[in-house]
N, C-alpha and C positions, 0 to 999 in steps of 0.2 A: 504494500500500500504506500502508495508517495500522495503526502499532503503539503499542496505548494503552497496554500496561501499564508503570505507574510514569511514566505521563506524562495530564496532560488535555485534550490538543490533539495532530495527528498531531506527529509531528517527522521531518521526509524524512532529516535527516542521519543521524539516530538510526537508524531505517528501515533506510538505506542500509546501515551499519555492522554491524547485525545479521543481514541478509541476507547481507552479506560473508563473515560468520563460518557461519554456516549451510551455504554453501555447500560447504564442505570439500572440494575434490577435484572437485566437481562442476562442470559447467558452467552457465550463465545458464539456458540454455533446461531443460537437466533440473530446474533447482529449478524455474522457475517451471509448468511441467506438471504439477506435482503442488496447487498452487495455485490455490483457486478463484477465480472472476472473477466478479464484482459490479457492477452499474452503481450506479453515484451522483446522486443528484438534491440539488441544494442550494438553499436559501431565507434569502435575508436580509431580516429583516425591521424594520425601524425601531422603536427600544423604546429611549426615554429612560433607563430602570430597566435598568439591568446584573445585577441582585440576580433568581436565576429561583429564585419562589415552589417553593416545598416541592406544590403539587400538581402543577406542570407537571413536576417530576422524576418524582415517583411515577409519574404517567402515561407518561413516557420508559421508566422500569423496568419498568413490565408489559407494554409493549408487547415492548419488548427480551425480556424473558425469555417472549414467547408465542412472539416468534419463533425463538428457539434459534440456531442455526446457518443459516438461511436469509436473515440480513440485520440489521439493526441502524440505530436512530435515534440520532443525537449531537443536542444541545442545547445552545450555550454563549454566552455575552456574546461581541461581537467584542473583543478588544482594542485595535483604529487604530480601529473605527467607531460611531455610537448604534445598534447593531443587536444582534439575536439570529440566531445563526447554525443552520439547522436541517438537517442531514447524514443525507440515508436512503439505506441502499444497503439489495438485495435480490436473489435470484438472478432476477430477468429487472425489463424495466427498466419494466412498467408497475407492477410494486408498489413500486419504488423512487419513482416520480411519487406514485404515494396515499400512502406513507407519509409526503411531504413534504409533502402537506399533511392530516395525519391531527393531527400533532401543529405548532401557528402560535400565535407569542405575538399575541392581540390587543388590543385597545384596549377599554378600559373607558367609561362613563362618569365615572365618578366619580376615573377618572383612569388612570393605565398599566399594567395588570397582566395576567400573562400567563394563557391558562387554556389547560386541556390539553383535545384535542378527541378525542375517541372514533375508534377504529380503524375501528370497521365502523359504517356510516352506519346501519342500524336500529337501533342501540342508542342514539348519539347525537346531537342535533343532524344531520337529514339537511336539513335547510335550508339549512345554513350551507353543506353539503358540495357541494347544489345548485346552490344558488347561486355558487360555489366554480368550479364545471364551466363557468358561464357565466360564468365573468368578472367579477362585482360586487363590488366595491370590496374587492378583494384582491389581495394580490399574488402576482406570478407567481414560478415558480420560476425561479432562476439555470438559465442552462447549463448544460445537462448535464457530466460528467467520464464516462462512461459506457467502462468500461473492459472490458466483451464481447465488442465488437467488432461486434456482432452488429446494432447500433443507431445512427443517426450523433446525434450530438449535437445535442440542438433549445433552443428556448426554446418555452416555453409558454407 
């Protein structure tokens, strides 16, 4: 469970505490049945530049709000590592895999910068996305946290 609000990174303990309190009188199992379940896919991706450009946010934002309530992308500098960390969860676990690599800080020429990549491959760049499916010179998503149960945790 990641509770963002008044915070920019999960915080389990926090998490934990609020759930606590939430609970009132109820048991474990009744809260969490009313609570929905998301699979997660994560992507860390090497990126000297910790600073994420004003368009790769915008592009986190519209995807986030096209999705609504069915899932959600996070984007953030690691703080231990040179990397960008890219978090999609969705209600089943192949949209949480594409949306992990919908939105990937890449490498520039002219030097490190990150660009946002378009949700649905015929509007943009389906080469990259192609290419992406086969494996060329990209990287793969982390282990899965795939928390539906429904799916066991892979690497891709």
């Amino acid at each position: 469970m990641i509770y963002l609000r008044d915070h920019v990174t999960g915080d389990g303990l926090a998490a934990a505490l609020l759930l606590c309190s939430a609970l009132k009188r109820r048991t474990l199992r009744e809260a969490a049945a009313v609570l929905p379940r998301y699979p997660q896919v994560q992507e860390s991706v090497p990126a000297a530049d910790r600073e994420l450009p004003p368009s790769l946010l915008a592009e986190v934002e519209r995807i986030n709000s096209e999705l609504g309530d069915r899932g959600r992308v996070l984007v953030r500098p690691s703080g231990t590592e040179p990397v960008v960390r890219v978090l999609a969860e969705a209600q089943d676990f192949a949209e949480a895999r594409e949306l992990c690599g919908t939105i990937s800080p890449t490498p520039n020429a002219g030097g490190r910068e990150c660009r946002a990549l378009a949700r649905f491959e015929s509007r943009y760049r389906p080469d990259y996305l192609d290419s992406r499916r086969r494996g060329k010179e990209l990287p793969e998503c982390a282990e899965s946290s795939d928390t539906s149960g429904r799916e066991r945790a892979s690497r891709f």
